[in-house]
C-alpha positions in Angstrom: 0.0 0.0 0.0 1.0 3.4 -0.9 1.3 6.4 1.6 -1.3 7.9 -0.3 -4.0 5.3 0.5 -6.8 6.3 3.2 -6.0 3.4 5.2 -2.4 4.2 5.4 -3.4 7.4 6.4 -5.4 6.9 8.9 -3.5 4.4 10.7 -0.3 7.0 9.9 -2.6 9.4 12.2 -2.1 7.2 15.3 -5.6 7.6 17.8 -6.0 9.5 20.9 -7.4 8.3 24.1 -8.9 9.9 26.8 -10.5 9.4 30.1 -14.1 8.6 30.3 -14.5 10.7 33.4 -12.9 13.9 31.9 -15.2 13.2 28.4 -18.7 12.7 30.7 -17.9 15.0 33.6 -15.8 17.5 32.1 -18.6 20.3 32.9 -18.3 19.1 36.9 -14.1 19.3 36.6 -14.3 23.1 35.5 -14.1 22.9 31.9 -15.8 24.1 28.7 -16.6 22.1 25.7 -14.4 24.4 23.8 -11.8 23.9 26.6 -12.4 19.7 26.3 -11.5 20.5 22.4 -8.1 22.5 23.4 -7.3 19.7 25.9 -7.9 17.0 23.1 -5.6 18.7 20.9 -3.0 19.0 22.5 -3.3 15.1 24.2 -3.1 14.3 20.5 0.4 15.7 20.6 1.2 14.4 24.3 0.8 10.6 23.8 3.0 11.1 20.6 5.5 12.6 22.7 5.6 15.8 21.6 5.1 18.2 24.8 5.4 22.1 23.3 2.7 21.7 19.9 3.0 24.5 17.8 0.0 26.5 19.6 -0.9 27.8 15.5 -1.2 24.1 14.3 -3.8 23.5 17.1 -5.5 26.7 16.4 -5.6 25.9 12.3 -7.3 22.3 13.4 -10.0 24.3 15.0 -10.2 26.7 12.5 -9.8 29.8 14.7 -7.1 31.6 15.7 -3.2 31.6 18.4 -5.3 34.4 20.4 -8.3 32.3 21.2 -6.4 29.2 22.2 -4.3 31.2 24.1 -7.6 32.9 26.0 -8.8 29.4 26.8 -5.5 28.0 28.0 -5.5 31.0 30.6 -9.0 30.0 31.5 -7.9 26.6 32.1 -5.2 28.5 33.7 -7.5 30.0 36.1 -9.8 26.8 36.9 -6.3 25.0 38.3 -6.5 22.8 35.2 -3.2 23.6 33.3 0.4 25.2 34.3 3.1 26.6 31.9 5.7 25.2 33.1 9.5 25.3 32.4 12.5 23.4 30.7 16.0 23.1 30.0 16.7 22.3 26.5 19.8 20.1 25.3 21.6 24.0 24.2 21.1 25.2 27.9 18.5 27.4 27.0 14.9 27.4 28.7 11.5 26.5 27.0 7.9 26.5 28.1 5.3 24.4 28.0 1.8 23.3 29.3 1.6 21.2 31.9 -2.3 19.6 31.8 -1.1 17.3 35.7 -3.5 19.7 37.6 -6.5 18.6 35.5 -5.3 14.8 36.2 -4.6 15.4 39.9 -8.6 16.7 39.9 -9.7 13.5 38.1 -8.3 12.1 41.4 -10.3 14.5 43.8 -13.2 13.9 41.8 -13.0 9.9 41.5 -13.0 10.3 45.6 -15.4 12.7 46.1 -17.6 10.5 43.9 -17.3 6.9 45.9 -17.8 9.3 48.8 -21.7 10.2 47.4 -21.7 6.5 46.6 -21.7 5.8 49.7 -23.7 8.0 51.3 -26.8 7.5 48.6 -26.4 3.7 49.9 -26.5 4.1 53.4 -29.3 6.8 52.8 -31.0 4.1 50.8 -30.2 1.6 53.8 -31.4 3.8 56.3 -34.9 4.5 54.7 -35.1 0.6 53.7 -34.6 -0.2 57.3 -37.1 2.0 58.4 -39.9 0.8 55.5 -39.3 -2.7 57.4 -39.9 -1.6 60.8 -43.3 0.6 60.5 -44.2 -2.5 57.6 -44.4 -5.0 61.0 -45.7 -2.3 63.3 -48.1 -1.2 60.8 -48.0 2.3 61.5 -45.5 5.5 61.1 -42.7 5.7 63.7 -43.2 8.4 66.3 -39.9 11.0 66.4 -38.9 9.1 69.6 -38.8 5.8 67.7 -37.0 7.4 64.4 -34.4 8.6 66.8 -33.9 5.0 68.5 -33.2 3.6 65.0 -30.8 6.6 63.8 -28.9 6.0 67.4 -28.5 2.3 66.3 -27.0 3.3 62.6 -25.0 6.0 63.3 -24.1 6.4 67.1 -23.8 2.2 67.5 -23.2 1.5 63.4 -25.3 -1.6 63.8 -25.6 -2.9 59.8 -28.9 -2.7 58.5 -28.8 -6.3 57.9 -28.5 -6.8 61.6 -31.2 -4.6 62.6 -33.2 -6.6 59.6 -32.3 -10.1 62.0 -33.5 -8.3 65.4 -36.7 -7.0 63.5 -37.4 -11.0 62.8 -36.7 -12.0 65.8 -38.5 -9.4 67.6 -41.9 -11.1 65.4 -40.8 -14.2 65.6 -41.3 -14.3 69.6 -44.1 -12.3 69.6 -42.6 -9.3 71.1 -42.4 -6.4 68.7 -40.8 -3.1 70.0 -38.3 -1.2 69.4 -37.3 -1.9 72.9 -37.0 -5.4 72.8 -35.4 -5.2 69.7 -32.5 -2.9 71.5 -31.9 -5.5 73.8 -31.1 -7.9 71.3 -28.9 -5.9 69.3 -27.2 -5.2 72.3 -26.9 -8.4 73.5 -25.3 -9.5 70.6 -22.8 -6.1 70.7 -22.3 -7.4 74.0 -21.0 -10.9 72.4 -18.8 -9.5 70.1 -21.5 -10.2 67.0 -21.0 -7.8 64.4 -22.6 -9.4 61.6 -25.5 -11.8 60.3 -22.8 -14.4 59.9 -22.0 -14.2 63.1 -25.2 -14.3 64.8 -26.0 -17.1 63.0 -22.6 -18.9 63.8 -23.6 -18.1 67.2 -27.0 -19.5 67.1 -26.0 -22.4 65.7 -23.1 -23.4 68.3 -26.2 -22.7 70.5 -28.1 -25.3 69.5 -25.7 -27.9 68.4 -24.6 -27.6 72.5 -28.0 -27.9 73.2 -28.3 -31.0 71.6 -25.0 -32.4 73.4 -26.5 -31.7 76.3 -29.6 -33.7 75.8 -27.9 -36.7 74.4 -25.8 -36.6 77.2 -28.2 -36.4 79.4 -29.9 -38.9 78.0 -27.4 -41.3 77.7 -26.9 -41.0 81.7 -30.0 -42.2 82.4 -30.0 -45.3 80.6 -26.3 -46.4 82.2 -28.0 -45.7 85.5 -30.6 -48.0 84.4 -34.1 -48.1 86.4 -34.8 -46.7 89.9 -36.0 -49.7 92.1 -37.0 -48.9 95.7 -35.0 -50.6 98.6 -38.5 -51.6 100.5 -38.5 -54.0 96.9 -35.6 -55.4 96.9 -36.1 -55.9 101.1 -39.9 -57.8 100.2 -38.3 -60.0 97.7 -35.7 -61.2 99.8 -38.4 -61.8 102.8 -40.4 -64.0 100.3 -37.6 -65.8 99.5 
């Protein structure tokens, strides 16, 4: 194939990647589409290498001209997104050049700041699920006294809304649904060290599999000590004799 041919071309080209966050949040990281365009140009030049592109090539590409790229680099500038930065060339002399690590460095804050609302929209999602549960069984709205029982046991003693799911159960299971008896079970089981539904069920089943060593065992004794006979019996039988 000839250099001339479209497919030589375009793979001649060479692609440019960039980062999904910056291409759907780029509005949330400070930046304007015409910015995203700038940025893109010159990452077109960066994963080739080449560091300092000739600011009137990127300006010809988007058809405008230096002045306006140079307007948007200081905006970028201004939104801690770029830095000129310095350099020693191989002749000793010093060069600048634009230096996009800010933006990158945001892409960080951002990817944190994110899995921080993550988490918060699921325990806010946990904490109304957990409260659906509760006023499901009671069959009526919890009273502000009540809603402030259940908020003490997710954020003051960070019982797991899976936990507080197992209390609920038991609470209907025996019959005895309150949110006081339910706080004594949670706390019981604080008090024991179980932090999870794993582990009150580990714990619950140790329970009963002692329970039932205890009956066999018990069991078990009373047939080696074989039948009680009275001693007035064993007295009459020998008179007889």
């Amino acid at each position: 194939m000839t250099e001339n041919n479209p497919l030589v071309q375009y793979l001649n080209a060479g692609e440019t990647t960039i980062s999904n966050i910056i291409l759907h949040h780029y509005h949330e990281l400070g930046m304007s589409t015409a910015q995203l365009v700038v940025y893109l140009e010159f990452k077109s030049y960066l994963d080739r290498g080449i560091i300092d592109p000739d600011i009137r090539q990127i300006a010809r590409h988007l058809q405008t001209d230096e002045n306006q790229v140079f307007d948007l680099l200081h905006q970028m500038m201004s939104n801690k997104l770029v830095v000129q930065q310095m350099r020693k060339l191989a002749d000793g002399k010093e060069d600048a050049f634009w230096d996009f690590t800010p933006l990158i460095n945001k892409i960080g804050a951002f990817n944190e700041q994110e899995a921080v609302e993550k988490v918060e929209t699921k325990n806010s999602n946990q904490r109304k699920t957990t409260f659906n549960k509760i006023e499901a069984e009671v069959g009526r709205p919890l009273s502000p006294m009540e809603m402030q029982i259940v908020n003490d046991w997710i954020d003051r003693d960070h019982y797991q809304g899976a936990i507080i799911d197992l209390a609920l159960r038991q609470a209907v299971m025996n019959n005895a649904l309150s949110l006081q008896y339910m706080d004594r079970i949670l706390r019981n089981w604080s008090r024991q060290g179980l932090k999870s539904v794993h582990d009150v069920q580990e714990h619950e089943r140790q329970f009963e599999e002692q329970k039932s060593q205890n009956s066999y065992s018990h069991q078990e004794s009373r047939k080696i000590q074989g039948p009680k006979i009275p001693i007035f019996n064993l007295n009459t039988q020998q008179k007889n004799k």
